[in-house]
Structures are given as structure tokens and as C-alpha cells.
C-alpha positions as CSV (number, residue, x, y, z in Angstrom):
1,X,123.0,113.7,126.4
2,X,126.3,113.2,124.6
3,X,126.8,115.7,122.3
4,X,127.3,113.4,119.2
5,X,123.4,112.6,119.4
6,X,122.6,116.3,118.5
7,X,122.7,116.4,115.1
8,X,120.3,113.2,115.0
9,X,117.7,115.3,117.5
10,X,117.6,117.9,115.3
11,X,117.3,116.1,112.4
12,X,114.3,114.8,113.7
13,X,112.9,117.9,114.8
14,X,112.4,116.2,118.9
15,X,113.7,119.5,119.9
16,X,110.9,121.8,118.4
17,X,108.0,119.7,119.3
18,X,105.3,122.1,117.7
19,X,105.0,119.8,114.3
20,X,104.8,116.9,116.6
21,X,101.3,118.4,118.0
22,X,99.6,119.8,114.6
23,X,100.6,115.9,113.7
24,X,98.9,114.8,117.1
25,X,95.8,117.3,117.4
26,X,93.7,116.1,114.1
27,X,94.9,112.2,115.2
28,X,92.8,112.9,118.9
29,X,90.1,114.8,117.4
30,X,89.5,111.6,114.8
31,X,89.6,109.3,118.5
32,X,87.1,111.3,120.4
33,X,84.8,111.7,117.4
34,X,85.7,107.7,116.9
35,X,84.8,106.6,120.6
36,X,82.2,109.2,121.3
37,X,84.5,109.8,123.8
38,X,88.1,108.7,125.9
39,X,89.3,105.9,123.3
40,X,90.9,102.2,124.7
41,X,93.9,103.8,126.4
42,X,95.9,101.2,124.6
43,X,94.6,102.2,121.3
44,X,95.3,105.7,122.7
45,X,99.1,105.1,123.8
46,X,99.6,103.2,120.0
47,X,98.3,106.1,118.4
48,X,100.7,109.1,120.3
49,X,103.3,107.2,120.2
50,X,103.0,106.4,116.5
51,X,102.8,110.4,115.7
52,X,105.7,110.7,117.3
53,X,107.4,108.4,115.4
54,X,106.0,109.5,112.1
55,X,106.8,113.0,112.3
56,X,110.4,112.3,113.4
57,X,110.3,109.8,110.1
58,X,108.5,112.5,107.8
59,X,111.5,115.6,109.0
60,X,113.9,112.6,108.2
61,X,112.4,112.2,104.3
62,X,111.9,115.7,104.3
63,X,115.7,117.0,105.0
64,X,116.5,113.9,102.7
65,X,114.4,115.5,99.3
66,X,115.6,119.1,100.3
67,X,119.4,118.4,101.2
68,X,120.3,120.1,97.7
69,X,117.7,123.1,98.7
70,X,117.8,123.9,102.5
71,X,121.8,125.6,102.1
72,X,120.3,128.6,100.1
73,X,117.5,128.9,102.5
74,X,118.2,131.0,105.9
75,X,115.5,129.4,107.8
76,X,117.0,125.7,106.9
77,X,121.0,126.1,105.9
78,X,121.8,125.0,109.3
79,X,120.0,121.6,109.5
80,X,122.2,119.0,110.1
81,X,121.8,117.5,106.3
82,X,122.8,121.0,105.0
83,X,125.8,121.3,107.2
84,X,127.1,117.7,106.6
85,X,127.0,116.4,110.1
86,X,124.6,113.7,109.8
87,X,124.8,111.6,105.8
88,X,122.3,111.3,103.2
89,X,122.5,107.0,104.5
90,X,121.8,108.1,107.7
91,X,118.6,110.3,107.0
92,X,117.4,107.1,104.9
93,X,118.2,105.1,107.5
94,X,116.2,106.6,110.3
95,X,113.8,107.0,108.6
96,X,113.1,103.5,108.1
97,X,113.8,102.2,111.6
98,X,111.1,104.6,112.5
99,X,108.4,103.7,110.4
100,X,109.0,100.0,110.7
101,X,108.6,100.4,114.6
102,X,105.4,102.8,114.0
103,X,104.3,99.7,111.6
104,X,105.1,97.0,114.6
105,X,103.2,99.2,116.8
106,X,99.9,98.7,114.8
107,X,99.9,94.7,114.3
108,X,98.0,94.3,117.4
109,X,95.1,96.1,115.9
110,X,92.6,95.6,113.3
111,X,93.5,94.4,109.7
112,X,91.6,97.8,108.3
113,X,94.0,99.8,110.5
114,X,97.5,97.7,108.6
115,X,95.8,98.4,104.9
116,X,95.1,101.8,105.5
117,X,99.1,102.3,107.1
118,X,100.0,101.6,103.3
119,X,99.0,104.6,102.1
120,X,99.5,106.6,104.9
121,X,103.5,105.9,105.1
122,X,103.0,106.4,101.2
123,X,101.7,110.1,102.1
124,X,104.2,110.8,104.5
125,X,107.2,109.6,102.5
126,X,106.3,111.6,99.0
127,X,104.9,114.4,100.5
128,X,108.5,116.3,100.3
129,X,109.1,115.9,97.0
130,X,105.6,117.5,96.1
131,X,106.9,120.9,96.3
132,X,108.6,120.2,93.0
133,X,105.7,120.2,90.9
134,X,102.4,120.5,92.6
135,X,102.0,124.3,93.2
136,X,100.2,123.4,96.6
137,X,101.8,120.9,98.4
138,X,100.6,122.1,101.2
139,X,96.8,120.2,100.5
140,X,99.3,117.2,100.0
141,X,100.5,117.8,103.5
142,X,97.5,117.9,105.1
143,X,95.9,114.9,103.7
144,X,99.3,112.9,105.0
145,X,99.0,114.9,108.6
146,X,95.2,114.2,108.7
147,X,94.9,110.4,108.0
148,X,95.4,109.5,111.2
149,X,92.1,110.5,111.8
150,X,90.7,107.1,109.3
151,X,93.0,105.4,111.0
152,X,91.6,105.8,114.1
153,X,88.0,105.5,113.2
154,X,89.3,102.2,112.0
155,X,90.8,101.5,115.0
156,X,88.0,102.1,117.2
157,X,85.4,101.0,115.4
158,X,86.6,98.9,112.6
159,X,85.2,101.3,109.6
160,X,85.9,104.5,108.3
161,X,82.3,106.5,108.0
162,X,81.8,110.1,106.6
163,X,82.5,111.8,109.3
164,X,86.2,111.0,109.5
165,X,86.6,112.3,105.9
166,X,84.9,115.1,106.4
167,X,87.6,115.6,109.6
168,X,90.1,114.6,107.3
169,X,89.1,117.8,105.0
170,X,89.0,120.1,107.9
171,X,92.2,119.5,108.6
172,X,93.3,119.9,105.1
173,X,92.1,123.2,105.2
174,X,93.4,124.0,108.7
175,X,97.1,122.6,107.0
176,X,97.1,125.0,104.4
177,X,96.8,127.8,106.7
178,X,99.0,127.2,108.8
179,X,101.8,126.1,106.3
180,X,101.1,128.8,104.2
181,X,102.1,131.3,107.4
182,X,105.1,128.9,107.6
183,X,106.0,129.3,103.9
184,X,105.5,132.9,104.0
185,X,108.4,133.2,106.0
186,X,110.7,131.3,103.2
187,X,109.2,132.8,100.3
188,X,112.0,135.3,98.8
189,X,114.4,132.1,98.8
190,X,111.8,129.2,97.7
191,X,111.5,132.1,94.7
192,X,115.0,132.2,94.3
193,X,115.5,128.1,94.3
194,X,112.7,126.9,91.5
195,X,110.5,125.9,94.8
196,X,106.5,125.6,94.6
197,X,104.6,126.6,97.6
198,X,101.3,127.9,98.6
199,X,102.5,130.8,99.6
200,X,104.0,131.5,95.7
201,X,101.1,130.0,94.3
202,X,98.4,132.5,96.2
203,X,100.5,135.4,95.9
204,X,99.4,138.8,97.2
205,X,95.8,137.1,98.0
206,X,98.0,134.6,100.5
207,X,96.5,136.2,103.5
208,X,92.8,136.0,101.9
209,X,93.4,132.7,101.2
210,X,94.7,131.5,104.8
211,X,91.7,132.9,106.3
212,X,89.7,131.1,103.8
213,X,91.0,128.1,104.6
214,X,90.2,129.1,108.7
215,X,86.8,129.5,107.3
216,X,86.5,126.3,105.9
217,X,88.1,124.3,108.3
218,X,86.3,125.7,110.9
219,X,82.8,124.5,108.9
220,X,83.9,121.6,108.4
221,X,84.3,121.0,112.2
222,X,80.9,122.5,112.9
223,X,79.0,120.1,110.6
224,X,81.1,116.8,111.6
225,X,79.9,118.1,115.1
226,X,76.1,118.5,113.9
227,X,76.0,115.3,111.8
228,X,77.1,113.5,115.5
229,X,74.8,115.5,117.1
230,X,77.6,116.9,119.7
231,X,76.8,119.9,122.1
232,X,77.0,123.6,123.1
233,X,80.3,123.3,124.7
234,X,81.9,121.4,121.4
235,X,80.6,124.3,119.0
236,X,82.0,127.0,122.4
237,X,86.0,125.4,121.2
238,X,84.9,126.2,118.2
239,X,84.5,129.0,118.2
240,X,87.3,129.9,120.5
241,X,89.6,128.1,117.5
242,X,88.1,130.7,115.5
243,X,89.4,133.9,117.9
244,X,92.6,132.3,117.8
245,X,92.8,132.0,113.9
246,X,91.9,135.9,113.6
247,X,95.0,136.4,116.0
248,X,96.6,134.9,113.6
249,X,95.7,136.9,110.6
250,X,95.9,139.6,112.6
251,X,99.7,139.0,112.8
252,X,100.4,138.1,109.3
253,X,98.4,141.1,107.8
254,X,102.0,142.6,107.4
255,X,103.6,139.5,106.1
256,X,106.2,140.3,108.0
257,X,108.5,136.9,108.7
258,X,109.1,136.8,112.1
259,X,105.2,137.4,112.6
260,X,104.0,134.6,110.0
261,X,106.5,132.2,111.9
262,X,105.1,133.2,115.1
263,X,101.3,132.6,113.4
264,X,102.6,129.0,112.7
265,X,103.9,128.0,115.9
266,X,100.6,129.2,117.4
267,X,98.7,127.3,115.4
268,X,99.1,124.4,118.1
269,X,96.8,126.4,120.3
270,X,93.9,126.2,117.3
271,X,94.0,122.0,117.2
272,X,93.6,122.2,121.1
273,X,90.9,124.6,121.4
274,X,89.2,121.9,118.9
275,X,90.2,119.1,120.9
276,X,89.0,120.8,124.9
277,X,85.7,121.4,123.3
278,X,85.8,117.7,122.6
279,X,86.6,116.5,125.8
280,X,84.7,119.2,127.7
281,X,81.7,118.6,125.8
282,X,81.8,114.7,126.2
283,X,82.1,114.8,129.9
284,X,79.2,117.2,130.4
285,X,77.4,114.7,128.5
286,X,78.4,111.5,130.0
């Protein structure tokens, strides 16, 4: 790959696919709980291929709103915004040739699928300049990293029950967590630079407060999977989801940053324990 396409990979995060994944684990779960099952592989192939696109938009917009910020953070100062090798135009730019092929992606499909798009580009594209003001931006996040889940429910089956708002709030919950960890690691500069983050906001009950949000997220999952009357194996990811999340607070007891980073990027493992339960528990079923 020439070397002058770099910059533009990195802007768009495709070489640290982790965000990619906690984007792509609450969009599967909302298509098994949809389908009762494997979705229409071509509603399937729309939808991965459409978090893919998103995220790589939403790290565009993101670098975009924090181009004056990311210098005076040592996590971010060497994203390619920070260090001037790919434009402000550009960021813009990509960003919007990626959601207008994730929006030609989703014609085919139902007209409930197009209207809710509107407010889930909306989501995607202010999230980054929540951290400004709203002193958890991290619930913002996980509503716009969640709604693919009514999405799919209205892809599927052309209406958005309970149940997929009730998904949509566990992964809320589970976004918080895990972006907490993540803003653990930055919070002595997001201090420095004015900042909001959950992280700030929770203070020395941050930790308490992530596994909380575990807690909650994890309930959340157990009644969706009650209320659809799902089996033993379903509630068995569950509850291996849940060993996994008190790995992680078992790493960021400390707060040490190189162990709340390492929480985060493990979090991918938590949205598939979710997910095999899923599949497992469908198959032994039907």
C-alpha cells in the first residue's frame, strides 16, 4: 500500500479495528434478537458493511471537532489531523463520501430503515462535539453506537418493538463502561484542556460507576432475553460477559493507564460473549 494512503488509514482508525467491533457487536445482537435467528444475509452484508463505514465516518468527525485538542493529548498528538498530514477539507471530506455510500447502501430496504438513518447519522456526526458541554458524553456515544440495533429491527421486521430499546439501553450502559476505561487513560490531559468526560465527571467513584454500568447492562440483556423467552445457553453468554467485565475491573482497580486501555480493547470479547450465546442458543433451539 503506497505509503501516501497512510495517513488516510489512520485517520479512519482501519488499522485498529477494535472500535469497528463494539460498533458491530450491539448491531448483530439487535439482528438475532430481530430474526429470532440468522437474519437475510443480504440484510446481514448491508448492515457490516455499513458499521464499517460509519465508524471510519464517525473517527473522521471526531479528529475533525478535536483537531485543536488531540496535540496536548499523549494518546492523540500523533493522529494525522494533529500532525498536519491529512487537512481539515479532507477529514470533511471523507467523512461525507462515507456516509453517503453507507446511505446508498440502505435504499434497497424498508422506508422505516431511511427515516430512522436521519437521526442516526445525526448521532454519529454531533457526538464529538458533546464532550464540550455534556459532562457524560459517553451516554451520547452509546445511544449513536447502539442505534443500529432499531435499525435492524426495522430492517427485519419493519417495526421497532420494546425489545430493541431496551437493547439499545444495554448497550448504553455497556458504552459507558467501556469508554470510561478509555477515558481513564486521558484524564490528566482532558483536565488540563477544559474537556468533559465520564471519567472527570465520576471522579474517584469512576471504577464504581463502570461496574455499575456492567451491572446494568448486563440486566438489561437478561430481561430482553426473558421478555423473548430465549434459553439456558443465551443467559450461559451472559453470564460469561459478566466474568469478563470483572476481569476488567479487576484491571482498572489501580487506574493505572496502560491497564484501563487494555480493559477497553477487551471489551470486544464482552459484545461477543453476548452475541455466541445468541447464536448458540438459537441453534440448539432450531
Amino acid at each position: 500500500m503506497p505509503s501516501s494512503i497512510h495517513p488516510y488509514i489512520r485517520l479512519l482508525r482501519l488499522d485498529r479495528p477494535v472500535g469497528i467491533l463494539l460498533l458491530l457487536w450491539p448491531t448483530l445482537w439487535g439482528l438475532w434478537f430481530a430474526a429470532e435467528g440468522l437474519p437475510p444475509l443480504t440484510i446481514l452484508m448491508v448492515f457490516v458493511v455499513g458499521v464499517v463505514l460509519m465508524r471510519s465516518a464517525g473517527c473522521a468527525i471526531n479528529d475533525y471537532a478535536d483537531r485543536g485538542f488531540d496535540a496536548h493529548v499523549e494518546r492523540t498528538q500523533s493522529r494525522p489531523l494533529a500532525t498536519g498530514e491529512v487537512t481539515s477539507k479532507e477529514a470533511l471530506l471523507l467523512a461525507g463520501v462515507l456516509s453517503i455510500v453507507a446511505f446508498i447502501l440502505i435504499l434497497p430496504l424498508n422506508r422505516l430503515v431511511i427515516l430512522l438513518s436521519v437521526p442516526a447519522l445525526l448521532l454519529a456526526a454531533t457526538y464529538p462535539f458533546t464532550k464540550r458541554f455534556f459532562a457524560i458524553p459517553q451516554a451520547y456515544l452509546g445511544v449513536a453506537f447502539g442505534f443500529g440495533i432499531p435499525m435492524a429491527y426495522a430492517a427485519v421486521r419493519n417495526e421497532v418493538p420494546t425489545e430493541a430499546w431496551l437493547l439499545l439501553a444495554a448497550n448504553l450502559f455497556w458504552s459507558v463502561a467501556y469508554d470510561t476505561e478509555y477515558a481513564m487513560v486521558d484524564r490528566p490531559d482532558d483536565l488540563k484542556i477544559g474537556i468533559k468526560t465520564s471519567a472527570i465527571t465520576f471522579g474517584r467513584l469512576d471504577v464504581a460507576a463502570i461496574a455499575f454500568c456492567y451491572l446494568t447492562s448486563l440486566m438489561l440483556l437478561a430481561y430482553t432475553g426473558i421478555r423473548v423467552e430465549l434459553g439456558l445457553l443465551y443467559f450461559a453468554g451472559l453470564v460469561a460477559a459478566g466474568a469478563i467485565a470483572s476481569y476488567h475491573l479487576w484491571l482498572i482497580r489501580n487506574r493505572e493507564r496502560k491497564a484501563c486501555f487494555k480493559a477497553f480493547l477487551h471489551n470486544t470479547w464482552f459484545g461477543f460473549a453476548v452475541f455466541a450465546g445468541l447464536i448458540v442458543d438459537h441453534l440448539a433451539r432450531y
